[in-house]
N, C-alpha and C positions, 0 to 999 in steps of 0.2 A: 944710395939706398932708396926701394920702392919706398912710393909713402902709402899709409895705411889704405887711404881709400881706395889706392887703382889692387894695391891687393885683396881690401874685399870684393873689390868687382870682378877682378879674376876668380876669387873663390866661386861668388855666384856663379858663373858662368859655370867653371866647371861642375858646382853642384847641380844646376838644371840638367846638363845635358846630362851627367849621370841617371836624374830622376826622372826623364825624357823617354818614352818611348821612340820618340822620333823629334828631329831637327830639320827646320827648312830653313835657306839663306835665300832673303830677298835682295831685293835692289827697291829700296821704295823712293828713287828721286821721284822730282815732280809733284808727289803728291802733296795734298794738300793736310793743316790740322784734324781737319772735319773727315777728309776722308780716311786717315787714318785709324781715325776713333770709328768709322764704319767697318771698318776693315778688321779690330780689334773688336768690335762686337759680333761679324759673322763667326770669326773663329771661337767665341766664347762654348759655344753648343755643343765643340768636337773638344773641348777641354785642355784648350792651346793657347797659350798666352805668347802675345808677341811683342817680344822689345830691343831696343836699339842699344847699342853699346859701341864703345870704338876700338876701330880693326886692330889696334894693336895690342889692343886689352886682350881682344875674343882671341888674336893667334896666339897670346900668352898665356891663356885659358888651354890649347890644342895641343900645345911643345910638351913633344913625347908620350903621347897618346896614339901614337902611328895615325895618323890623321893628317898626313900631311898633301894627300891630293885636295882638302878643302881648305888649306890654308891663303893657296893663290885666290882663292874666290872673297876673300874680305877684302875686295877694292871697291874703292866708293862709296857710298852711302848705304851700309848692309844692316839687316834689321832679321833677327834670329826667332821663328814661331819653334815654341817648345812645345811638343805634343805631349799631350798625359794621355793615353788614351785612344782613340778610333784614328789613325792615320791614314785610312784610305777618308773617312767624314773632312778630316782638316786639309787634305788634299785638294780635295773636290774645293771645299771652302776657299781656296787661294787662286785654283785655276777659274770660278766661277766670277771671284771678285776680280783676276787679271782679265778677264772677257772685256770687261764693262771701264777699264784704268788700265789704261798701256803700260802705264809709267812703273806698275808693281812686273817685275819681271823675277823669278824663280829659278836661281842660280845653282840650287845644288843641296844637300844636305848629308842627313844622319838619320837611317833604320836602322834602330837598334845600334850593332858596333857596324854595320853596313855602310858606305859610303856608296848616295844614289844621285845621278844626276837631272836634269831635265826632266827627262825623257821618262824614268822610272818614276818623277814624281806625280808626272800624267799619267803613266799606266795605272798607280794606285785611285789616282781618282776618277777613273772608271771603275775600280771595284764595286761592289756594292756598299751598302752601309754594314756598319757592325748589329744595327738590328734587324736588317733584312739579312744580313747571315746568320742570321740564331733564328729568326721563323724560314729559312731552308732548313738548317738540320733541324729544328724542331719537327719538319714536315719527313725529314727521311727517319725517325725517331718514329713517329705515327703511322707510314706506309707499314711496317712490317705488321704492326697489332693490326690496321684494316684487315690486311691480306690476313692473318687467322681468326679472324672473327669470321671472312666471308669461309676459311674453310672450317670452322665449328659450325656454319650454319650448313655447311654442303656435308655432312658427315652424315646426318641420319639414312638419306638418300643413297649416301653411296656406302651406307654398311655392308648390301646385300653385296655390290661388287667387289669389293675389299674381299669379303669370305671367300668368293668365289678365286679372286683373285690368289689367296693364300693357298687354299684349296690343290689349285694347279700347279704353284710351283713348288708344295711338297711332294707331289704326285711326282712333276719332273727330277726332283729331289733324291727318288726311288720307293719312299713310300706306296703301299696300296693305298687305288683309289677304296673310299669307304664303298661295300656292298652295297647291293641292291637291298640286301633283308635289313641292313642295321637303321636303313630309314624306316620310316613307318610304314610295312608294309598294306598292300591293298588287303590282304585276306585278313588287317586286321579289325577291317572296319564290317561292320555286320555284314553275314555274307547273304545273297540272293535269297537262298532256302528259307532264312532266318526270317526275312523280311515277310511278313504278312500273304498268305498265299490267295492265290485269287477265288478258289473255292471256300477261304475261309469266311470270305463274307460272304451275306446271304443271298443265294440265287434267285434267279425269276421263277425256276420251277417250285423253289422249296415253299414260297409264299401261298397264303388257302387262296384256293383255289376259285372262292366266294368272294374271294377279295381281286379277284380281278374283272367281273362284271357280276351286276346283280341276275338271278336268273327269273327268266319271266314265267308267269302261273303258266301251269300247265293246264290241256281239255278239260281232266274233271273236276279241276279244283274252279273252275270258267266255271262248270254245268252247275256246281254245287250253289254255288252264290246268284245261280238264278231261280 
């Protein structure tokens, strides 16, 4: 009969990776206390807790859970980060800390009910992070309102071409185009005759005729004043 505690470490087990969005299996030989407790504080950020348990516990935790391509992988010294959370961020976090510590090597794990290896755990940590993907859709979210705002601001301008535009393609439509008279036509604005005629104002001849030069005395009106 199991004794109680290796089946509460199986429970845990299988409770994490249930509550897991994702699992990674390391190899941490080699390393040291200090750098472990490094290592478990890069990963705290992306909301990933990492802890060791023994392989025969963890494959007793996997039996019948169709999981059986990561079974062979708890050989040696395996140490399980349970993600909550941003799995491409805890990615990045393990391959950034494997750069700098040979000794953490990255055997395999659990996306979701996915089973990823190596290879897949690099591709995620080239993703981006989970906050630079929510300001991209944020940014494709705000593209559309720009673009109609710039065209609420192009609409006064392009009223007159719009009408025109409707215009025509009710005409092609087979409608008549609107007449010439239902605009406002010429004759209805005051016509030539109307307007003020040029003998109405007052002529050069019609003015006295004293008023265009004074006239000078005459002979006898000279003889008189002498």
């Amino acid at each position: 009969m199991a004794r109680p505690e290796k089946v509460a470490v199986v429970e845990e087990i299988r409770t994490k990776l249930d509550d897991s969005d994702a699992a990674v299996l390391t190899e941490y030989r080699g390393l040291t206390v200090h750098e472990l407790a490094d290592l478990r504080a890069s990963l705290r950020p992306s909301g990933t807790q990492y802890k060791v348990f023994k392989n025969t516990l963890a494959r007793r935790a996997i039996e019948g859970r169709g999981l059986d391509e990561i079974t062979d992988l708890f050989e040696g010294p395996v140490a399980i980060a349970f993600v909550h959370g941003d799995a491409a961020a805890a990615a990045k976090a393990l391959r950034d800390f494997g750069r700098n510590h040979d000794a953490l090597v990255m055997k395999g794990g659990l996306l979701g009910e996915r089973v990823i290896t190596p290879n897949d755990i690099e591709a995620l940590a080239d993703l981006p992070s989970r906050e630079m993907l929510l300001t991209q859709i944020a940014g494709l979210f705000q593209q559309p309102l720009t673009r109609a705002a710039g065209l609420f601001q192009a609409f006064p301008r392009n009223l007159a071409y719009g009408v025109k535009a409707l215009i025509d393609q009710r005409v092609a439509g087979g409608e008549e185009a609107p007449a010439a008279e239902e605009a406002p036509a010429a004759e209805e604005a005051p016509a030539a005759e109307e307007a003020p005629a040029a003998e109405e104002a007052p002529a050069a001849e019609d003015a006295p005729a004293e008023a265009a030069a004074p006239e000078s005395p005459s002979d006898e009106q000279a003889t008189e004043s002498e």
